[in-house]
NUSEDO-722477 format. One record per atom (N, C-alpha, C, CB): z, y, x; residue in one letter; atom name. Coordinates in pm, whole numbers, m for minus. Atoms other than C-alpha are relative to their C-alpha. Last residue first. Glycine has a CB too. Example, Ala and Ser with C-alpha at 12.3 -4.5 7.8 and 13.67 -1.06 7.14 Angstrom:
2
r z=m6, y=m119, x=m82, res=s, atom=N
r z=714, y=m106, x=1367, res=s, atom=CA
r z=73, y=109, x=m77, res=s, atom=C
r z=m142, y=46, x=41, res=s, atom=CB
r z=0, y=m119, x=89, res=a, atom=N
r z=780, y=m450, x=1230, res=a, atom=CA
r z=0, y=120, x=90, res=a, atom=C
r z=125, y=3, x=m99, res=a, atom=CB
This chain:
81
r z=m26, y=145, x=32, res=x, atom=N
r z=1283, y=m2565, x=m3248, res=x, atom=CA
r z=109, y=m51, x=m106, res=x, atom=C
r z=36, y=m58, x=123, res=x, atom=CB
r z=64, y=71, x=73, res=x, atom=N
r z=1152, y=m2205, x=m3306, res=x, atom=CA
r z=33, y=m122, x=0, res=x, atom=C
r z=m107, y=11, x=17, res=x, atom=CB
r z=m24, y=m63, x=100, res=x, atom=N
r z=1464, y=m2017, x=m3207, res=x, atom=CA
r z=m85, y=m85, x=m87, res=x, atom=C
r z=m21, y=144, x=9, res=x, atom=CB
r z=160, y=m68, x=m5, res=x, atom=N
r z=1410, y=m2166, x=m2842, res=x, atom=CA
r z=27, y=m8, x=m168, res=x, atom=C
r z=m172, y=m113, x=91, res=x, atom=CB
r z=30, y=81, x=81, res=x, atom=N
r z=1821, y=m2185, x=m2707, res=x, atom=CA
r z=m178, y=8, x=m88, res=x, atom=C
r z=124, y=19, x=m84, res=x, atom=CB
r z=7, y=m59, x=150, res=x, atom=N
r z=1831, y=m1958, x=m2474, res=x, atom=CA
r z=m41, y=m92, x=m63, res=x, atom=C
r z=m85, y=117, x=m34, res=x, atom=CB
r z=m86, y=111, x=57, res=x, atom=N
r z=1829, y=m2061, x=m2082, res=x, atom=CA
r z=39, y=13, x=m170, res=x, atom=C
r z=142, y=3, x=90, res=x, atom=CB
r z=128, y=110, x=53, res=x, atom=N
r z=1509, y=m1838, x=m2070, res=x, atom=CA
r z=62, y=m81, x=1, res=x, atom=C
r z=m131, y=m38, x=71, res=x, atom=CB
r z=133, y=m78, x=137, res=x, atom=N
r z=1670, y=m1514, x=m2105, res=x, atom=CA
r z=m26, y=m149, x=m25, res=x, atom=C
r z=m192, y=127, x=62, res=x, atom=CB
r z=m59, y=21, x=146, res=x, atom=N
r z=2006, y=m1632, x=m1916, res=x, atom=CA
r z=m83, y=2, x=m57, res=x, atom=C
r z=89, y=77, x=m61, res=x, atom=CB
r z=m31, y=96, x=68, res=x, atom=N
r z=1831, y=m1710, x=m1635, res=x, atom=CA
r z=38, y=m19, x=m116, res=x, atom=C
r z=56, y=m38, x=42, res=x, atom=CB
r z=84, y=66, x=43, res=x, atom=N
r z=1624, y=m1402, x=m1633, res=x, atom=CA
r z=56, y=m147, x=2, res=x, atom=C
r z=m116, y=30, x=66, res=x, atom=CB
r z=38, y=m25, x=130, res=x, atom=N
r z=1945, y=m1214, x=m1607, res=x, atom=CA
r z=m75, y=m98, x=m45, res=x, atom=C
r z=m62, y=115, x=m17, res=x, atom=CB
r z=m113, y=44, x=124, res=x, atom=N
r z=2071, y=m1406, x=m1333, res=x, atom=CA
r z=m47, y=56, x=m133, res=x, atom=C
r z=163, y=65, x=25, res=x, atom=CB
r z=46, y=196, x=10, res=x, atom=N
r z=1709, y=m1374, x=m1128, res=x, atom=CA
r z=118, y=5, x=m119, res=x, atom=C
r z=46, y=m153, x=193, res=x, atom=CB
r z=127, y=62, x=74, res=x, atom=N
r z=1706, y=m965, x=m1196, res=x, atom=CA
r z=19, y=m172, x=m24, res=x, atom=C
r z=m148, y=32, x=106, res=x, atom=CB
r z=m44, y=m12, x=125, res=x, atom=N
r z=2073, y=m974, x=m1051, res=x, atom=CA
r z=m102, y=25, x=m76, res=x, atom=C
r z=94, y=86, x=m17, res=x, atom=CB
r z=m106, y=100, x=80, res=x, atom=N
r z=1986, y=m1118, x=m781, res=x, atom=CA
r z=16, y=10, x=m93, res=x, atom=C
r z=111, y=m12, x=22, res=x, atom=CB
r z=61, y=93, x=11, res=x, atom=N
r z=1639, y=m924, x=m690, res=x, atom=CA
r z=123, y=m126, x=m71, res=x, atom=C
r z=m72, y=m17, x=145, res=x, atom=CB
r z=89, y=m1, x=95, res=x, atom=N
r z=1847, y=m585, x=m729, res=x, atom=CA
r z=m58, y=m127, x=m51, res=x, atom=C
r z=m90, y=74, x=39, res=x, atom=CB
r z=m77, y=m17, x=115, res=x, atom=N
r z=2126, y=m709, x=m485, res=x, atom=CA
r z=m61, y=5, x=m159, res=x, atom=C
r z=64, y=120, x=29, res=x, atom=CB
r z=m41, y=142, x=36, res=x, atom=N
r z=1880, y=m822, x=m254, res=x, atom=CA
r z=71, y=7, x=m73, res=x, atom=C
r z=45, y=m82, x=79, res=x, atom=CB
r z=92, y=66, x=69, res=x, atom=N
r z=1775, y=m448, x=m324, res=x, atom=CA
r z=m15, y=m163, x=17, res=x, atom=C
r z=m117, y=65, x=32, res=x, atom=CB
r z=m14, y=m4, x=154, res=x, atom=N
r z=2096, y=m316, x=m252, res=x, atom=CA
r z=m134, y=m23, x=m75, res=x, atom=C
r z=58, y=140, x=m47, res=x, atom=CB
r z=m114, y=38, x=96, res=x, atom=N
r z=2111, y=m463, x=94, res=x, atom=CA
r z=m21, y=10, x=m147, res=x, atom=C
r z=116, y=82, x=28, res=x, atom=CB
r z=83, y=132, x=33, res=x, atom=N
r z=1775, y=m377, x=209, res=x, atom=CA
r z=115, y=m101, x=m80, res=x, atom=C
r z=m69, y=m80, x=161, res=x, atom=CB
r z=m64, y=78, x=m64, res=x, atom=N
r z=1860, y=m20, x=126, res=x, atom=CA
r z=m2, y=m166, x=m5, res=x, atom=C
r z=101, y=48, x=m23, res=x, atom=CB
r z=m147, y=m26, x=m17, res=x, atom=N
r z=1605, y=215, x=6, res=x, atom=CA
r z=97, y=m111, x=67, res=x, atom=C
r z=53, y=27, x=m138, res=x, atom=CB
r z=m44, y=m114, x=m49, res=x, atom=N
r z=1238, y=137, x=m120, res=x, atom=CA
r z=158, y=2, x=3, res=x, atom=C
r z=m60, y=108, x=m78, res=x, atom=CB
r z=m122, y=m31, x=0, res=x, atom=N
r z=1046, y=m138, x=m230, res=x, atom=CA
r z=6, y=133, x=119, res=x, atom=C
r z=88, y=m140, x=29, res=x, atom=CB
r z=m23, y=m143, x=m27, res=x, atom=N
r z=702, y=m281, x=m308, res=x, atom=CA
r z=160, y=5, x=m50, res=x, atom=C
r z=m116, y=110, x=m92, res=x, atom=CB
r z=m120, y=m60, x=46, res=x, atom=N
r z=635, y=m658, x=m398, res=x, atom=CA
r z=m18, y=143, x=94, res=x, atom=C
r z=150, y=m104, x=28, res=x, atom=CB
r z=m2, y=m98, x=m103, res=x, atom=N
r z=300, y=m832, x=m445, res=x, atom=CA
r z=154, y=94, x=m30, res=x, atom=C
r z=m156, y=97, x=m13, res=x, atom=CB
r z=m50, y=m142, x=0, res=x, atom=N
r z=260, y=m1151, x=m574, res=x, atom=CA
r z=55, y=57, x=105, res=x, atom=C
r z=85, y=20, x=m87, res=x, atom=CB
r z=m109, y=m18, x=m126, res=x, atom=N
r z=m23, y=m1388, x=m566, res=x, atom=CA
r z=86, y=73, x=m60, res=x, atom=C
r z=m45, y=72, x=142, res=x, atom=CB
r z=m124, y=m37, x=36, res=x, atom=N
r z=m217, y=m1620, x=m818, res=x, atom=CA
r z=62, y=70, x=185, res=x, atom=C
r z=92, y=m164, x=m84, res=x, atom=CB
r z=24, y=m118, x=121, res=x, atom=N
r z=m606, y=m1706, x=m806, res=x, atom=CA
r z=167, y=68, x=m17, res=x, atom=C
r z=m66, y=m90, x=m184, res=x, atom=CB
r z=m126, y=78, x=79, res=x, atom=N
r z=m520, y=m1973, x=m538, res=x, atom=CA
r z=m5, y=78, x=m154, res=x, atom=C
r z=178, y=30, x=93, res=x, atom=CB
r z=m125, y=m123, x=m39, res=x, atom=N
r z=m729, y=m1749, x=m290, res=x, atom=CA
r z=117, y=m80, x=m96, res=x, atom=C
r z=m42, y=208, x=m68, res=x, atom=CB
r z=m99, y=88, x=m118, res=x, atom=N
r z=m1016, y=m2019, x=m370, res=x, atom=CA
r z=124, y=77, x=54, res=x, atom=C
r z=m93, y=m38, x=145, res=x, atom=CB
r z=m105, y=71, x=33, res=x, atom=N
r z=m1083, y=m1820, x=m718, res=x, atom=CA
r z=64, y=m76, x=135, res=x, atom=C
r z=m44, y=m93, x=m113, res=x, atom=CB
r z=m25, y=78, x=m88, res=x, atom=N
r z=m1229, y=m1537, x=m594, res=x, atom=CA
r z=111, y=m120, x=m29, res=x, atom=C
r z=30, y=82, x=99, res=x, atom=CB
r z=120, y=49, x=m67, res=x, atom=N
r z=m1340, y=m1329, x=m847, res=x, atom=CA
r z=m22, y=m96, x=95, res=x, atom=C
r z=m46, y=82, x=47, res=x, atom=CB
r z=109, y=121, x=103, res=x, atom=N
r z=m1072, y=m1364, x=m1095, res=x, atom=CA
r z=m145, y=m3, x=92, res=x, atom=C
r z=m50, y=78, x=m210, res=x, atom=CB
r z=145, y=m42, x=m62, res=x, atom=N
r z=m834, y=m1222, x=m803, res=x, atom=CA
r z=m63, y=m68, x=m92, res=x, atom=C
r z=m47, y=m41, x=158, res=x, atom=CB
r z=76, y=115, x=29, res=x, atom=N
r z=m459, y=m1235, x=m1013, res=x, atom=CA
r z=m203, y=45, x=53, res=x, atom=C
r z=39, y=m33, x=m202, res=x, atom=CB
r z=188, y=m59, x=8, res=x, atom=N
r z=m215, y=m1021, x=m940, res=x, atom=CA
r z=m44, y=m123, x=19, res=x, atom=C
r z=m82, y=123, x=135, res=x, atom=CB
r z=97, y=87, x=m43, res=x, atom=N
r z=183, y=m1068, x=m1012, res=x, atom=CA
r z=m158, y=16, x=m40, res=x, atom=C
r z=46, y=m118, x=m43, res=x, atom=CB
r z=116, y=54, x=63, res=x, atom=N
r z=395, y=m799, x=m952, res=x, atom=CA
r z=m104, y=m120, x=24, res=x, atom=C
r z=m63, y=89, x=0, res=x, atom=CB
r z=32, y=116, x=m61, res=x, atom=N
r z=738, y=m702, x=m819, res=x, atom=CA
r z=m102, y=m42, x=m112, res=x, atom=C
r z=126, y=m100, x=35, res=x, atom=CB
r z=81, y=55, x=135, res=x, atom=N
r z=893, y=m370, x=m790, res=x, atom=CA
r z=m65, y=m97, x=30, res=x, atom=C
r z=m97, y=86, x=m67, res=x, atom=CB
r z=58, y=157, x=m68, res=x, atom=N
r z=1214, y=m298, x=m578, res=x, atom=CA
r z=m93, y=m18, x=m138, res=x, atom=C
r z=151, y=m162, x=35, res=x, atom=CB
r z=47, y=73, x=158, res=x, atom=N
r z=1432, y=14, x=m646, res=x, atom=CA
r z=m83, y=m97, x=109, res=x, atom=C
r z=m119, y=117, x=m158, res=x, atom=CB
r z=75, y=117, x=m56, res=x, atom=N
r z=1722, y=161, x=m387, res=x, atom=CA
r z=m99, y=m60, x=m162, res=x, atom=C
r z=140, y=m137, x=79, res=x, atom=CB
r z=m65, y=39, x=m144, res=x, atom=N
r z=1904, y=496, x=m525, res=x, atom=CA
r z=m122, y=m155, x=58, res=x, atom=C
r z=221, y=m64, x=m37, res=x, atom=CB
r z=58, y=117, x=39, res=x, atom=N
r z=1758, y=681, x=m852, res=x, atom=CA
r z=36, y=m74, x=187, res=x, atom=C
r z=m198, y=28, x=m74, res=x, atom=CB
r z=103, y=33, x=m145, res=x, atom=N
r z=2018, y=950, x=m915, res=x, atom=CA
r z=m71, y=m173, x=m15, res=x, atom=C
r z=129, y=7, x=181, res=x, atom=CB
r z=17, y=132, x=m151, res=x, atom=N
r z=2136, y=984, x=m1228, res=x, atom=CA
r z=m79, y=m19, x=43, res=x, atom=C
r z=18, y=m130, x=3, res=x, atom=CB
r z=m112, y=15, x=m106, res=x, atom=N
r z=2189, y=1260, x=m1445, res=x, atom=CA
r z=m14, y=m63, x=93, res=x, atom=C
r z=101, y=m43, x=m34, res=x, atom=CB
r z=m16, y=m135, x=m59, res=x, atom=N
r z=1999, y=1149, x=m1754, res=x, atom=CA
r z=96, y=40, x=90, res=x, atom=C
r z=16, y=80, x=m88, res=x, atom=CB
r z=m178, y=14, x=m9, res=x, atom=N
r z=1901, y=804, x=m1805, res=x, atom=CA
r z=39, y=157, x=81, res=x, atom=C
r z=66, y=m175, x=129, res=x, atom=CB
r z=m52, y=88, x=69, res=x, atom=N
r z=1537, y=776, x=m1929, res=x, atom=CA
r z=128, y=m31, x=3, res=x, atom=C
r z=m54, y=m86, x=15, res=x, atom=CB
r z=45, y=m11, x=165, res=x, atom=N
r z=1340, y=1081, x=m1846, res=x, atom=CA
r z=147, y=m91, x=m119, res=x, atom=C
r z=m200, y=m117, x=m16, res=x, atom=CB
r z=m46, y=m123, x=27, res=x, atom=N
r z=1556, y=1095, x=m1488, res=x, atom=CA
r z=m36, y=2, x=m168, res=x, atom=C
r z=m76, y=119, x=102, res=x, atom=CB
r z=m117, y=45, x=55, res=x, atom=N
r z=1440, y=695, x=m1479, res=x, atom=CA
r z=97, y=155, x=m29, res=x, atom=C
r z=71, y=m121, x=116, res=x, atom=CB
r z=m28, y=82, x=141, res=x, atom=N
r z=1102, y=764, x=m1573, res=x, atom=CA
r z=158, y=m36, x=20, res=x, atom=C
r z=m109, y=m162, x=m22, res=x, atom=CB
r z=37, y=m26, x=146, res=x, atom=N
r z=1038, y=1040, x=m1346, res=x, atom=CA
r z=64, y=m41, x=m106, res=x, atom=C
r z=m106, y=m41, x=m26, res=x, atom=CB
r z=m78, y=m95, x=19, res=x, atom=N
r z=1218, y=891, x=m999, res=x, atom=CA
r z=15, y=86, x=m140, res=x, atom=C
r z=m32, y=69, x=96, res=x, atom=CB
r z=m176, y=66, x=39, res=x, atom=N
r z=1054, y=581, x=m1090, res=x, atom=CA
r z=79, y=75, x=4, res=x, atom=C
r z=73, y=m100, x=82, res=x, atom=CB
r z=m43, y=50, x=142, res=x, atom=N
r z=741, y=802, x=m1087, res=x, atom=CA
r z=88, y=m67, x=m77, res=x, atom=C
r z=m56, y=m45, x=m30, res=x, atom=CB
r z=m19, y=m111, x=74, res=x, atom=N
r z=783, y=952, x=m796, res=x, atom=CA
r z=15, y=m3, x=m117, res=x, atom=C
r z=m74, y=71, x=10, res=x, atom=CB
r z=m120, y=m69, x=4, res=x, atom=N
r z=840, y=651, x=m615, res=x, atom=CA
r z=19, y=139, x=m115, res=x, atom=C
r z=14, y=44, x=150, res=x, atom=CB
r z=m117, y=58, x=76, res=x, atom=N
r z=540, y=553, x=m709, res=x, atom=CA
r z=94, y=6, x=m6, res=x, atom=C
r z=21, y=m74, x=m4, res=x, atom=CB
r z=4, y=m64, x=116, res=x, atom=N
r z=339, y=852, x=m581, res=x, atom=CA
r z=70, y=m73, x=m157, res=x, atom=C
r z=m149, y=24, x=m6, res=x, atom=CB
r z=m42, y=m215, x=25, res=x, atom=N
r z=486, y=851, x=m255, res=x, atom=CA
r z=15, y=0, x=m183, res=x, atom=C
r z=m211, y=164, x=65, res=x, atom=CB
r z=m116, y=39, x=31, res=x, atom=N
r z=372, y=447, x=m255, res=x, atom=CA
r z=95, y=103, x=m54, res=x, atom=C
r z=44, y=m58, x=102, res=x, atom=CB
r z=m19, y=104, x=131, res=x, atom=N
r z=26, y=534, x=m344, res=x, atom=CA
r z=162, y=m44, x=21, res=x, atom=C
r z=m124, y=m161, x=9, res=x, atom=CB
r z=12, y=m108, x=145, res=x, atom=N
r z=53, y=821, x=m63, res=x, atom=CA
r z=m17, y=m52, x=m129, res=x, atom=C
r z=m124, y=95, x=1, res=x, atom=CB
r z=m94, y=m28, x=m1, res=x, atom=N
r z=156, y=576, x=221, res=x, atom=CA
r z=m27, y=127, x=m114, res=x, atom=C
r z=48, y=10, x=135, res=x, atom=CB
r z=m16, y=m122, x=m90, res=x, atom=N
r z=m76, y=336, x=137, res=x, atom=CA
r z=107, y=105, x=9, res=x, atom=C
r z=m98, y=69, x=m20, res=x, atom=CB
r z=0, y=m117, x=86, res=x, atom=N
r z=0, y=0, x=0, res=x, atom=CA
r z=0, y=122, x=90, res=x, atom=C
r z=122, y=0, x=m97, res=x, atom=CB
């Protein structure tokens, strides 16, 4: 990622979380996507790509407590069975 596409993400987490929680500073974030090459399928067609910023500490912190959540989500009983 270049260093002015990352600039301009930051900026925007800075945006949306000032929009979205007022007051507070935005301290270490960590984003994590999965891309898919449909042109090239021998690449595995599946990667992901992560981007981060701030302390490497509090974004293994971030990535933990993303995983525990998403355990609970999908340990959930399935509503339709």
């Amino acid at each position: 990622m270049s260093a002015e596409t990352k600039a301009r993400l930051q900026e925007a987490i800075h945006e949306h979380m000032a929009d979205e929680y007022d007051a507070q500073c935005v301290g270490a974030w960590l984003v994590i996507a999965d891309t898919s090459d449909v042109d090239d399928l021998t690449k595995g067609n599946a990667q992901v790509q992560i981007e981060f910023a701030g302390s490497m500490f509090t974004i293994r912190g971030l990535a933990e407590a993303y995983r525990a959540l998403d355990d609970r989500t999908w340990n959930q009983p399935d509503p339709d069975d």
